[in-house]
C-alpha positions as CSV (number, residue, x, y, z in Angstrom):
1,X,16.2,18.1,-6.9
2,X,18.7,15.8,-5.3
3,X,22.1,16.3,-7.7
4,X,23.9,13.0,-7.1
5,X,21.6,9.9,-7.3
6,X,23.0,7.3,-7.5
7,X,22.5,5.3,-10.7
8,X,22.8,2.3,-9.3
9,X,22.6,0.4,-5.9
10,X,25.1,-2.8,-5.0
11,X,23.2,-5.5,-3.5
12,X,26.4,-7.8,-4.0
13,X,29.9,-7.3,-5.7
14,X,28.1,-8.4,-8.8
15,X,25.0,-7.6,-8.3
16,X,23.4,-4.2,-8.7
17,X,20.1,-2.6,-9.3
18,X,19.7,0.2,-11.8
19,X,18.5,3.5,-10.3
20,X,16.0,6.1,-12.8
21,X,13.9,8.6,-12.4
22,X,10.5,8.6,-14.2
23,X,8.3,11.4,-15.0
24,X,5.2,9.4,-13.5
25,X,3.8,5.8,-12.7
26,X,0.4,4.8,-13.9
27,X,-1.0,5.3,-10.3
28,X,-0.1,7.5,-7.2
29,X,3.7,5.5,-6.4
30,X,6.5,7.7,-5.4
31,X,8.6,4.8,-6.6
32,X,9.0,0.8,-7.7
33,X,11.4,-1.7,-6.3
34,X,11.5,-5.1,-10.1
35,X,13.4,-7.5,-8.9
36,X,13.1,-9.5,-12.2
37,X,14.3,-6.6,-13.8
38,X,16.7,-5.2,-11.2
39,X,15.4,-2.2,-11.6
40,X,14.3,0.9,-9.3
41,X,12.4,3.7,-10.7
42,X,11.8,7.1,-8.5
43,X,9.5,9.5,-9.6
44,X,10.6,12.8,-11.3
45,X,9.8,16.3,-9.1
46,X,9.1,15.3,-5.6
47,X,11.1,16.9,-2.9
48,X,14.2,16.4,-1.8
49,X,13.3,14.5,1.2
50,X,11.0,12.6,-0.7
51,X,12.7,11.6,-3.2
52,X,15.3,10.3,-0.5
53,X,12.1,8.5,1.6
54,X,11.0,6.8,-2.0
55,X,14.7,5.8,-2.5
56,X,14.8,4.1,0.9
57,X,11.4,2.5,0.8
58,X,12.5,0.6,-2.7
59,X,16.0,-0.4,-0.9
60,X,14.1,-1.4,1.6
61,X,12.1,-3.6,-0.9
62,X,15.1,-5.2,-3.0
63,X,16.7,-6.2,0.2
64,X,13.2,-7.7,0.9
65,X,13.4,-9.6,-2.5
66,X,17.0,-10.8,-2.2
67,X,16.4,-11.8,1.1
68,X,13.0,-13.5,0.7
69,X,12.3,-12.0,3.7
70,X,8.3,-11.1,3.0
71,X,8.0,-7.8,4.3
72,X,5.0,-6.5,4.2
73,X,4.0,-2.9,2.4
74,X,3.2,-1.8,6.0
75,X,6.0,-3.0,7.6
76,X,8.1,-1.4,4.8
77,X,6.7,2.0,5.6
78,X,7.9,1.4,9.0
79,X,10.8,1.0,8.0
80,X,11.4,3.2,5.8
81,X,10.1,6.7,8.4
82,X,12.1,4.8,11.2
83,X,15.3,4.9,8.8
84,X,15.2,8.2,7.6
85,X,14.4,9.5,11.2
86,X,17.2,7.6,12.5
87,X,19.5,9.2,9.9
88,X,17.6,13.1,10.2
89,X,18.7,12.9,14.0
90,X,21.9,11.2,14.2
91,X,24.0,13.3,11.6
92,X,27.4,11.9,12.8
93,X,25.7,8.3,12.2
94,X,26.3,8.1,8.3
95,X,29.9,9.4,9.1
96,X,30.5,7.0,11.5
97,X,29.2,4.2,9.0
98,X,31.5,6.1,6.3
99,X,34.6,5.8,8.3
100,X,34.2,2.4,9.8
101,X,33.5,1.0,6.5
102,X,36.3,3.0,4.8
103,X,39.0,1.8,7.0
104,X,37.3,-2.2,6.4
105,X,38.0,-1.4,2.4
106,X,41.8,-0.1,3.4
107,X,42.5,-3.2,5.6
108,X,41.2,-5.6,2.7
109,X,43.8,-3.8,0.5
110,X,46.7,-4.9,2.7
């Protein structure tokens, strides 16, 4: 089980959905994305990888309902394999995106 979720996820310096994870949905979801609730639920006992997968795919979707963007569930599965393949093969990629946006906080400070 992934140790450090993240109980919430910024959208906007004041805006923020709240991140759970639920013992089980009604149907067969891994996950929900409420954007009138600002909520994103995960469910409880998948996989590590999984859970990360089901965690993308509902970013994927509040960025969709922020951005009234209309993404479609397929195109949102796209997405979200072609992100977490992009991140499984390039390692130094979420370091790079650590560092650059790091140094962007430091540089506001000044």
């Amino acid at each position: 089980m992934i140790q450090k979720m993240p109980y919430r996820i910024r959208f906007e310096p004041r805006k923020a959905y709240g991140v759970s994870m639920v013992s089980g949905f009604d149907d067969e979801l891994d996950g929900t994305c409420n954007p009138n609730t600002k909520e994103i639920k995960i469910r409880l006992g998948m996989t590590d990888r999984a859970t990360l997968s089901a965690l993308i795919h509902e970013i994927i979707h509040l960025v969709n309902f922020e951005r009234d963007l209309n993404i479609t569930e397929e195109q949102t599965l796209g997405l979200e394999h072609g992100l977490l393949k992009v991140l499984e093969l390039n390692p130094d990629l979420l370091k790079l995106i650590q560092e650059v946006l790091k140094k962007r906080e430091r540089s506001k400070g000044s």
